[in-house]
N, CA, C and O atoms as a GROMACS GRO file, in nm:
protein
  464
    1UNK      N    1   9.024  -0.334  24.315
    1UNK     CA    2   8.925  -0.312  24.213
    1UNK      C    3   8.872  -0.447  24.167
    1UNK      O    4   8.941  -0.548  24.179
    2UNK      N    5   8.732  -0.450  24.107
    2UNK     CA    6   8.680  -0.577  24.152
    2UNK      C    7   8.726  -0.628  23.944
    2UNK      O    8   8.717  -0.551  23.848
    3UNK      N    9   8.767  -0.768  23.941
    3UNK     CA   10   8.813  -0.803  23.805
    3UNK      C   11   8.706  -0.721  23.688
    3UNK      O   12   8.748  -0.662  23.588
    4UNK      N   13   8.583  -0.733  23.722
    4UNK     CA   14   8.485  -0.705  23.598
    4UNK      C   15   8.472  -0.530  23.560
    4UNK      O   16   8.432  -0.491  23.451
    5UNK      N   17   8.516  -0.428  23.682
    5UNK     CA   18   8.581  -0.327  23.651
    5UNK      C   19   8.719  -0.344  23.594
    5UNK      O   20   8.716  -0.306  23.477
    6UNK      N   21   8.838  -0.384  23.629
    6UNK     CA   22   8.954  -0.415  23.574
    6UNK      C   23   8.918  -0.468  23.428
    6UNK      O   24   8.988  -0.405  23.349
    7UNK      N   25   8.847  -0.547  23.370
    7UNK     CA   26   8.862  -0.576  23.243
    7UNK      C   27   8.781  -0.435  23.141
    7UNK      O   28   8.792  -0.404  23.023
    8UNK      N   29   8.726  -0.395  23.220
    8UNK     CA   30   8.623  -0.250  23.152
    8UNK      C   31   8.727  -0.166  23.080
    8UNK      O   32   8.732  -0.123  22.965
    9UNK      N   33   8.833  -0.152  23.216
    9UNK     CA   34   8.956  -0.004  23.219
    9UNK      C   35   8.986  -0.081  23.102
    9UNK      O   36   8.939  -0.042  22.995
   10UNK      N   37   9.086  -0.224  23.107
   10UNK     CA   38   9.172  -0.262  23.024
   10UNK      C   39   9.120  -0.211  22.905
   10UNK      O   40   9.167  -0.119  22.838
   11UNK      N   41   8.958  -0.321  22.874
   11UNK     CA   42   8.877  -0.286  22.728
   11UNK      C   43   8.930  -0.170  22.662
   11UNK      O   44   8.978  -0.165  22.548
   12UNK      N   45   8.911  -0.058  22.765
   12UNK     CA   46   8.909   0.082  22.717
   12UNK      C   47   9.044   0.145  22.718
   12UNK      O   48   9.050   0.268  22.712
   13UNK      N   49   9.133   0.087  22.722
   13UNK     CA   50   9.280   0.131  22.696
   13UNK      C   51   9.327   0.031  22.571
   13UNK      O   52   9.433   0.070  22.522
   14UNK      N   53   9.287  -0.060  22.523
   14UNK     CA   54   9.297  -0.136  22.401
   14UNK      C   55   9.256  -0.094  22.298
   14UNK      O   56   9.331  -0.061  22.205
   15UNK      N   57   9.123  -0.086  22.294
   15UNK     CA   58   9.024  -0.070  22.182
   15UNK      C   59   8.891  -0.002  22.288
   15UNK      O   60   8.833  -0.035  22.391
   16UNK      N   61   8.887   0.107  22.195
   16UNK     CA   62   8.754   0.206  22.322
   16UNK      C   63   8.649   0.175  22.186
   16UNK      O   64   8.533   0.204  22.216
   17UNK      N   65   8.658   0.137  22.088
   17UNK     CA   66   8.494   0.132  22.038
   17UNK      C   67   8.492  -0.020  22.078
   17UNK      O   68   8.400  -0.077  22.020
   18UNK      N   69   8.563  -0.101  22.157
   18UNK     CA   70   8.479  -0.231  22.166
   18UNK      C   71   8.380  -0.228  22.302
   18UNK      O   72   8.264  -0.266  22.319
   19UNK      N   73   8.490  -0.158  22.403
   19UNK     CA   74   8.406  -0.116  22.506
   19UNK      C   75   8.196  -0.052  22.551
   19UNK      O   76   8.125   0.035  22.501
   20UNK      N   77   8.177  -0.137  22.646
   20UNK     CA   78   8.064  -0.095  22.652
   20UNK      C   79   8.018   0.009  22.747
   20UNK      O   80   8.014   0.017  22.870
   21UNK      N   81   7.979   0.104  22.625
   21UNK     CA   82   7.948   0.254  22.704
   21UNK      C   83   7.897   0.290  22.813
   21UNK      O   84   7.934   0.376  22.893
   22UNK      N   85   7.779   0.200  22.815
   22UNK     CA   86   7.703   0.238  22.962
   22UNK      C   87   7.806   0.202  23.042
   22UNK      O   88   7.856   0.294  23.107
   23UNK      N   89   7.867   0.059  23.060
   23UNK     CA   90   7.902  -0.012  23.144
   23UNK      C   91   7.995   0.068  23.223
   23UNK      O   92   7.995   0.082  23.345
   24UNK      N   93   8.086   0.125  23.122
   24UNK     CA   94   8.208   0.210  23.155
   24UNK      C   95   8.166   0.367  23.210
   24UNK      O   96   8.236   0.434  23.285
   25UNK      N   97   8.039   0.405  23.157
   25UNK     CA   98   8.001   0.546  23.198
   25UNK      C   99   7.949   0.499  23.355
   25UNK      O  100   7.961   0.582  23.445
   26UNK      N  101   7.906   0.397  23.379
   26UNK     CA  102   7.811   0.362  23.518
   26UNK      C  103   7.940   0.341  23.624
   26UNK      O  104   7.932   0.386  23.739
   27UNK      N  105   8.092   0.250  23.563
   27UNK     CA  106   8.157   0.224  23.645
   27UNK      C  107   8.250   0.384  23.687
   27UNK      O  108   8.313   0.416  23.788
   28UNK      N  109   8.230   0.432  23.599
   28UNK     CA  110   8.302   0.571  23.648
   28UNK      C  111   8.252   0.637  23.727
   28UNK      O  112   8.310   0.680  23.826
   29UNK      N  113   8.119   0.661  23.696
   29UNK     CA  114   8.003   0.768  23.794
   29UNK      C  115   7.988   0.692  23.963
   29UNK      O  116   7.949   0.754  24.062
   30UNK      N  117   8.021   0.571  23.961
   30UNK     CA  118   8.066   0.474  24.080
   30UNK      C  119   8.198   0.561  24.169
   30UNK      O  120   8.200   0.594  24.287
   31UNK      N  121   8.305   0.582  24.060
   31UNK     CA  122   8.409   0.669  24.120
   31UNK      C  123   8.402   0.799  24.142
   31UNK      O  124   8.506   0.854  24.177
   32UNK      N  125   8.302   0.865  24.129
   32UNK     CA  126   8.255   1.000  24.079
   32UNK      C  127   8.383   1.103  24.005
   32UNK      O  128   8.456   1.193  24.047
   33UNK      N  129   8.370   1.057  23.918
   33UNK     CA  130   8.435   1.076  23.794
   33UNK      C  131   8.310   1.093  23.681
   33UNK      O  132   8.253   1.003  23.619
   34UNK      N  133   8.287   1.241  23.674
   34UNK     CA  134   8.243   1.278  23.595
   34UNK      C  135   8.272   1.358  23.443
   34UNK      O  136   8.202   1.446  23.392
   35UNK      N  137   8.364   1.314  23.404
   35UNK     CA  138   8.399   1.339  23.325
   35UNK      C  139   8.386   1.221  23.180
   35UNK      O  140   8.415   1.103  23.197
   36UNK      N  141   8.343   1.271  23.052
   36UNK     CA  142   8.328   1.159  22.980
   36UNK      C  143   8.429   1.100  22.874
   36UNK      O  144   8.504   1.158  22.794
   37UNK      N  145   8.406   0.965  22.899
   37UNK     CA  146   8.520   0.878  22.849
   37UNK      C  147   8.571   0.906  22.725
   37UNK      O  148   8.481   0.892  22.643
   38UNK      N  149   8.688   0.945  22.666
   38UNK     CA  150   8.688   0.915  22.499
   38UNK      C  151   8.838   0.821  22.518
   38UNK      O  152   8.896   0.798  22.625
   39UNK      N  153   8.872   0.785  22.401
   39UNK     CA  154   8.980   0.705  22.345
   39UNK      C  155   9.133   0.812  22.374
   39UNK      O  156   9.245   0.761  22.361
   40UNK      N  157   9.117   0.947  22.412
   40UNK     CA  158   9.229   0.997  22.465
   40UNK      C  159   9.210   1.013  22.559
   40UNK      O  160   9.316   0.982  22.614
   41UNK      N  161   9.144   1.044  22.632
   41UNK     CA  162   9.167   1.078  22.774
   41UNK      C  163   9.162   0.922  22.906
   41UNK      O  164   9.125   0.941  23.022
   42UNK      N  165   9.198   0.803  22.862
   42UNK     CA  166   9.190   0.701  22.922
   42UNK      C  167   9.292   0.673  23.022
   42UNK      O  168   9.268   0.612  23.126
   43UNK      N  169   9.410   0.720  22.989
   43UNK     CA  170   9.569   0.746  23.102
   43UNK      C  171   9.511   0.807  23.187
   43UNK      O  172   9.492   0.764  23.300
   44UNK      N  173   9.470   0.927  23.142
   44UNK     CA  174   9.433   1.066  23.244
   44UNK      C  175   9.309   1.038  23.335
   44UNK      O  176   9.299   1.030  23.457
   45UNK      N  177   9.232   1.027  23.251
   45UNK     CA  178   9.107   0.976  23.423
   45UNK      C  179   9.146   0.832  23.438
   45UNK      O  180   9.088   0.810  23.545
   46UNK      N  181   9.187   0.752  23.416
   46UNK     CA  182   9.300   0.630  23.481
   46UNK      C  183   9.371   0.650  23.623
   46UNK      O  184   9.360   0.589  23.729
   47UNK      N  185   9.461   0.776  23.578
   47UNK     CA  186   9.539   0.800  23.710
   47UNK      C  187   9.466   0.909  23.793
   47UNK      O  188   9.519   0.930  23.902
   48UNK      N  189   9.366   0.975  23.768
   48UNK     CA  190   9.302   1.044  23.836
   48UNK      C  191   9.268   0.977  23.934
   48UNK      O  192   9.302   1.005  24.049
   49UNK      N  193   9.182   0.859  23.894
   49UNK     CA  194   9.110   0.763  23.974
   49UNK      C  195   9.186   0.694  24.034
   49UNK      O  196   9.138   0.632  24.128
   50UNK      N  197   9.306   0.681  24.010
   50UNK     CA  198   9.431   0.575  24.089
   50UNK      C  199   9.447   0.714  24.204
   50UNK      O  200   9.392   0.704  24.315
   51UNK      N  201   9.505   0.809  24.178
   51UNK     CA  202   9.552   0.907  24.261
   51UNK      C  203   9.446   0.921  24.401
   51UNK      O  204   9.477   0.916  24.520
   52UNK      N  205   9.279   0.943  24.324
   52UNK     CA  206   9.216   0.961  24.452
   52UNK      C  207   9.178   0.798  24.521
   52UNK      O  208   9.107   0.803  24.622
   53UNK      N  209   9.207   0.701  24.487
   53UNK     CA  210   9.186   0.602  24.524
   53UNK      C  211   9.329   0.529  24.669
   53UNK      O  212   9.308   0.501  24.787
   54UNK      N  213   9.446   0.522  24.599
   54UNK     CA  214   9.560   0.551  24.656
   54UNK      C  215   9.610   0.658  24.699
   54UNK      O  216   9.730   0.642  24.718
   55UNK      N  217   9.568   0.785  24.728
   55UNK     CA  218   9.656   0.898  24.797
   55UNK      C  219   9.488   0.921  24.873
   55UNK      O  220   9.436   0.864  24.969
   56UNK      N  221   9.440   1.022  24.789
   56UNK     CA  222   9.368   1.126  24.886
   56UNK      C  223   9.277   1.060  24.980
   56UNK      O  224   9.238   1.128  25.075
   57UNK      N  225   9.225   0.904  24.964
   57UNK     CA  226   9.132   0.855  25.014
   57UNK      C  227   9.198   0.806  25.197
   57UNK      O  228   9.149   0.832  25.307
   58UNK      N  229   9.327   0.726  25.159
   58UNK     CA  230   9.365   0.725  25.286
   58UNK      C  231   9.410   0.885  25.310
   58UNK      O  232   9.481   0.834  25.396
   59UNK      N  233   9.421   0.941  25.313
   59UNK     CA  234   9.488   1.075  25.377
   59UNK      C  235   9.361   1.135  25.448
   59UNK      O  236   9.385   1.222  25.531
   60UNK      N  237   9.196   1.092  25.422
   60UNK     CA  238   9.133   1.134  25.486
   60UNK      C  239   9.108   1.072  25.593
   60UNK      O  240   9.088   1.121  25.705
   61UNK      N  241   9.110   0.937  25.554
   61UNK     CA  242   9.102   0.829  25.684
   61UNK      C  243   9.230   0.857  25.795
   61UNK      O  244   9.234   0.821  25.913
   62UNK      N  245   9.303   0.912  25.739
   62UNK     CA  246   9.435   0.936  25.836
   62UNK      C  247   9.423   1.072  25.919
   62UNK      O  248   9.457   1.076  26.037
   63UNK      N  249   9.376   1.174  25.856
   63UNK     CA  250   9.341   1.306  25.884
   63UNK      C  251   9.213   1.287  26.036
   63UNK      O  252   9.245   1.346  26.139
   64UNK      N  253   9.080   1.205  26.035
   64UNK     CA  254   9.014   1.167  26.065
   64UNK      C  255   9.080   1.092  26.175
   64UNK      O  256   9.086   1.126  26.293
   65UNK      N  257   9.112   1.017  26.135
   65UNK     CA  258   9.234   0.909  26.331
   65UNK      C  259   9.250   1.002  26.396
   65UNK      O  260   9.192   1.016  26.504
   66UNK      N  261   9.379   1.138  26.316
   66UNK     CA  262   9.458   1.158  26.396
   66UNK      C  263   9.379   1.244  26.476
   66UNK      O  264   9.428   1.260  26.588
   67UNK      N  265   9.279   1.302  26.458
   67UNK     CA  266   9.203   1.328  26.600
   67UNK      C  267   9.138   1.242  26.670
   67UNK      O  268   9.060   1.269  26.761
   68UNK      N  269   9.154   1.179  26.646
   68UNK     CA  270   9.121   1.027  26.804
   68UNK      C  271   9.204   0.992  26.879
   68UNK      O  272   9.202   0.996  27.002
   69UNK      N  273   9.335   0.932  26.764
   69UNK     CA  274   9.420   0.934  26.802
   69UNK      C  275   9.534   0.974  26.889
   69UNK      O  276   9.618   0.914  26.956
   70UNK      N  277   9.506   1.087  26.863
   70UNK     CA  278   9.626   1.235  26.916
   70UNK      C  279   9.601   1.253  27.093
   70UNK      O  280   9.687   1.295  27.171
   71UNK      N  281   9.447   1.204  27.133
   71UNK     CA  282   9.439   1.212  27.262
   71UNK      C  283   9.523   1.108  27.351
   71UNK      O  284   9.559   1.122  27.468
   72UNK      N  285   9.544   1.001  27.268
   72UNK     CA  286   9.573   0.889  27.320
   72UNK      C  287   9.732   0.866  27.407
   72UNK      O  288   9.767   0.796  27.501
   73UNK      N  289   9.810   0.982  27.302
   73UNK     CA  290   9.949   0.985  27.312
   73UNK      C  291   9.999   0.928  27.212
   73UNK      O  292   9.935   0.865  27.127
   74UNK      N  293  10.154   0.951  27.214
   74UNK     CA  294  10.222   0.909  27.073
   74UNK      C  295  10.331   0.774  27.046
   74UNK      O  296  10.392   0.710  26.960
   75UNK      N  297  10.306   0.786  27.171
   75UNK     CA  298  10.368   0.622  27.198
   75UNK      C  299  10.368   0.466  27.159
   75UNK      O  300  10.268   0.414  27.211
   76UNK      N  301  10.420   0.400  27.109
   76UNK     CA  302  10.379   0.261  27.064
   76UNK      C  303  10.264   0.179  27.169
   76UNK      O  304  10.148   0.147  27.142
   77UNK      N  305  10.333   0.160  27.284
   77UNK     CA  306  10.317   0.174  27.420
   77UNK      C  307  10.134   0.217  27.446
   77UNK      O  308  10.044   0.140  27.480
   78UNK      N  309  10.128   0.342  27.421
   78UNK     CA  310  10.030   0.406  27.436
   78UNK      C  311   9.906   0.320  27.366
   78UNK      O  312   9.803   0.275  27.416
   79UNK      N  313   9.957   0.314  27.232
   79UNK     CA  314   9.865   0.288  27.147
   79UNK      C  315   9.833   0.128  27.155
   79UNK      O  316   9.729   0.079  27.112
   80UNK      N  317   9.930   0.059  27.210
   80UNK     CA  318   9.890  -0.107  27.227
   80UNK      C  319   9.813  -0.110  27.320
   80UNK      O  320   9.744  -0.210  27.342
   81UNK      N  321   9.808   0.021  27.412
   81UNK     CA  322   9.762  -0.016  27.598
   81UNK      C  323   9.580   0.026  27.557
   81UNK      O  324   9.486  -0.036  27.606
   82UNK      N  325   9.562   0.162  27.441
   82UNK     CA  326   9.405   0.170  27.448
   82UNK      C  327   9.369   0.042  27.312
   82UNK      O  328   9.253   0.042  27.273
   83UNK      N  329   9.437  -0.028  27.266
   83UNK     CA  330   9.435  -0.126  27.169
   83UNK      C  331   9.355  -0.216  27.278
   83UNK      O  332   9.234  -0.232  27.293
   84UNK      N  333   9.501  -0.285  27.369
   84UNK     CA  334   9.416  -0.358  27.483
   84UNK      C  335   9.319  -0.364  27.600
   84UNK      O  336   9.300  -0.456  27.680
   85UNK      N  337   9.246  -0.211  27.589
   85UNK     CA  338   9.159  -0.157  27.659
   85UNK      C  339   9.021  -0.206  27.595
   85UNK      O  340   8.927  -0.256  27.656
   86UNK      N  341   9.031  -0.181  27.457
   86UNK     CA  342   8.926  -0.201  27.336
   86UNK      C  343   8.884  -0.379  27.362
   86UNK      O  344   8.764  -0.404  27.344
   87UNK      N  345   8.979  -0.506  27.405
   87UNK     CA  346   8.956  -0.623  27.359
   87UNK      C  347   8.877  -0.650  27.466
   87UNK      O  348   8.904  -0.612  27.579
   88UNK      N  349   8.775  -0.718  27.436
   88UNK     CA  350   8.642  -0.789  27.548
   88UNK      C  351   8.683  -0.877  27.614
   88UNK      O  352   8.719  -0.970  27.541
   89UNK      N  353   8.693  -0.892  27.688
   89UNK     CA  354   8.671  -1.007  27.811
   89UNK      C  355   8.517  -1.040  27.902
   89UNK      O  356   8.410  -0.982  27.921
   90UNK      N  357   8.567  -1.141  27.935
   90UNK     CA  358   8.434  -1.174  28.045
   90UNK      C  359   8.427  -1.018  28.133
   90UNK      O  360   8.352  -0.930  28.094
   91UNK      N  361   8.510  -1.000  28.249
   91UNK     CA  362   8.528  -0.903  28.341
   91UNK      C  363   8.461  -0.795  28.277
   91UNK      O  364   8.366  -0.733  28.324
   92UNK      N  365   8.518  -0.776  28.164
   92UNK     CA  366   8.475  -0.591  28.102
   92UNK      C  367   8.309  -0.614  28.020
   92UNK      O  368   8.225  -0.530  27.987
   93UNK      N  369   8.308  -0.729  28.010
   93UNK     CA  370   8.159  -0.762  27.930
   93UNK      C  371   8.042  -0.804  28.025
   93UNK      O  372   7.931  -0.822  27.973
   94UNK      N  373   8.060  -0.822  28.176
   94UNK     CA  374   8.006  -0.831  28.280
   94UNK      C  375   7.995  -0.665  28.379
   94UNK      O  376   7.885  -0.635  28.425
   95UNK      N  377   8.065  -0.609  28.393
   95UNK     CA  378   8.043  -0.455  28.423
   95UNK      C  379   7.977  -0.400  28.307
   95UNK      O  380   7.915  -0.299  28.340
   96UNK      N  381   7.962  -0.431  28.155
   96UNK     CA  382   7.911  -0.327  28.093
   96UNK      C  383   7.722  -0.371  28.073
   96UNK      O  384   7.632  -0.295  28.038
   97UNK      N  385   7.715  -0.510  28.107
   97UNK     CA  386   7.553  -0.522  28.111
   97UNK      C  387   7.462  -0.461  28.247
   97UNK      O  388   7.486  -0.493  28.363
   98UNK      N  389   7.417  -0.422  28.230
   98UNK     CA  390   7.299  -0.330  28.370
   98UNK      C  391   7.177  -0.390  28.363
   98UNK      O  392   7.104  -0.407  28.265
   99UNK      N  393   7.158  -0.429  28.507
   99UNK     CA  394   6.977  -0.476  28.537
   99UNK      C  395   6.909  -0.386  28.565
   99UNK      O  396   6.970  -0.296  28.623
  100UNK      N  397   6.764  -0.362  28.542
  100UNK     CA  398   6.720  -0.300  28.610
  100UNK      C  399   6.682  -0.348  28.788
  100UNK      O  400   6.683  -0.459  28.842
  101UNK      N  401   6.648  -0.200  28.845
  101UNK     CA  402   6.625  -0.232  28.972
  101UNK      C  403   6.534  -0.296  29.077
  101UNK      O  404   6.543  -0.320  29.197
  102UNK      N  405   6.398  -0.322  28.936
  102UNK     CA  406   6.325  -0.370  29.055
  102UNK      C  407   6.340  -0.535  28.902
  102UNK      O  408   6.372  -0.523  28.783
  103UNK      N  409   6.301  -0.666  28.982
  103UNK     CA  410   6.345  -0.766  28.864
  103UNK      C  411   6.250  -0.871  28.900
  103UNK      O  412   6.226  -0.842  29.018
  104UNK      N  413   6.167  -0.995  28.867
  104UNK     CA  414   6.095  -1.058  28.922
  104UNK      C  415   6.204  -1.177  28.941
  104UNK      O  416   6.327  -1.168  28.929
  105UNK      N  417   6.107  -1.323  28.982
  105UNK     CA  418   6.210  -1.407  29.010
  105UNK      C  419   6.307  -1.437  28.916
  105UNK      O  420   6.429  -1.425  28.928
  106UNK      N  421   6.245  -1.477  28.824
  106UNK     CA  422   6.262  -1.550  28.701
  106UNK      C  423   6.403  -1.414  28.589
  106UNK      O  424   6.502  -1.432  28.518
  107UNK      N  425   6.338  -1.316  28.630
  107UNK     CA  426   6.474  -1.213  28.610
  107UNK      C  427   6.630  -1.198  28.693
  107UNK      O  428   6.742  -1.188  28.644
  108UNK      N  429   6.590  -1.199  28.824
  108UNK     CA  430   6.721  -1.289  28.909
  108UNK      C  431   6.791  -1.336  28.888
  108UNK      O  432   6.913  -1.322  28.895
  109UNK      N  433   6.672  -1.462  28.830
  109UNK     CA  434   6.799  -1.600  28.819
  109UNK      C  435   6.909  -1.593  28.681
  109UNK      O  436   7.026  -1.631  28.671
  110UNK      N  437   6.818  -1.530  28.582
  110UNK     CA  438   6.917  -1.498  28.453
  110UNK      C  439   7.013  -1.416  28.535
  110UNK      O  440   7.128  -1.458  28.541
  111UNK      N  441   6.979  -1.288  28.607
  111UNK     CA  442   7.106  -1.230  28.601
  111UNK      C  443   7.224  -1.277  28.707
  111UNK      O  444   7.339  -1.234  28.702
  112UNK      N  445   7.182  -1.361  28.792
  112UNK     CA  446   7.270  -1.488  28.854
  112UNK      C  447   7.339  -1.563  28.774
  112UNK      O  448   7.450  -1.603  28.812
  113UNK      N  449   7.278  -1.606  28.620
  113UNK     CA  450   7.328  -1.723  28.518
  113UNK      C  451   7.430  -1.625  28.452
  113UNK      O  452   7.535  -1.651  28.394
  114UNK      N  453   7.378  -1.523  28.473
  114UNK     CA  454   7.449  -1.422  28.365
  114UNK      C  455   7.609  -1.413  28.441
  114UNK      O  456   7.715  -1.455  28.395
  115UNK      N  457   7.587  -1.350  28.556
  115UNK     CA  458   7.735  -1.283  28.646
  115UNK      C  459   7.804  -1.399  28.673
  115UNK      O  460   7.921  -1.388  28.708
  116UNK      N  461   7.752  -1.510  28.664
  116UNK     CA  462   7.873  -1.614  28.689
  116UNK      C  463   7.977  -1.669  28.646
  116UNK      O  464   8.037  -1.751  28.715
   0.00000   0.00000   0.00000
């Protein structure tokens, strides 16, 4: 959380009439947290926003892998080998550029400069 949100929350768990309203209504609607701020309910949409920030947010990003994932196999093994499938090299970055078929001279010679 970026400090100038962090000092907003704090503000508003100290003293909520020093806090500035918009500031705090804009940084919430950021979290979509629509619900409006008062001087009791600051714990409660606090950990709301912690909860979906730390739990539910990765659990979608995780939910989301594991169908990519899951094709891959379950193996450490597995997963280092399409890890090192993914990293570029010359070899794999030279098969993936295509010329076309008909090329003038001056197109040639790049793709001569190129494959070498």
């Amino acid at each position: 959380m970026p400090e100038s949100e962090r000092s907003v929350f704090q503000s508003w768990q100290s003293d909520f009439s020093s806090v500035d309203q918009e500031e705090l209504i804009e940084i919430l609607d950021n979290h979509s947290c629509r619900r409006m701020p008062t001087a009791t309910n600051v714990n409660e949409i606090l950990q709301v926003l912690a909860h979906k920030r730390l739990v539910q947010e990765p659990a979608y990003v995780i939910e989301q892998w594991i169908k990519i994932l899951s094709i891959t196999g379950k193996s450490f093994q597995d997963l280092a080998s399409v890890y090192e499938n993914l990293q570029p090299n010359a070899r794999k970055v030279l098969k993936s550029i295509v010329f076309p078929q008909k090329m003038n001279v001056h197109q040639k010679d790049i793709q001569k400069y190129l494959s070498t």
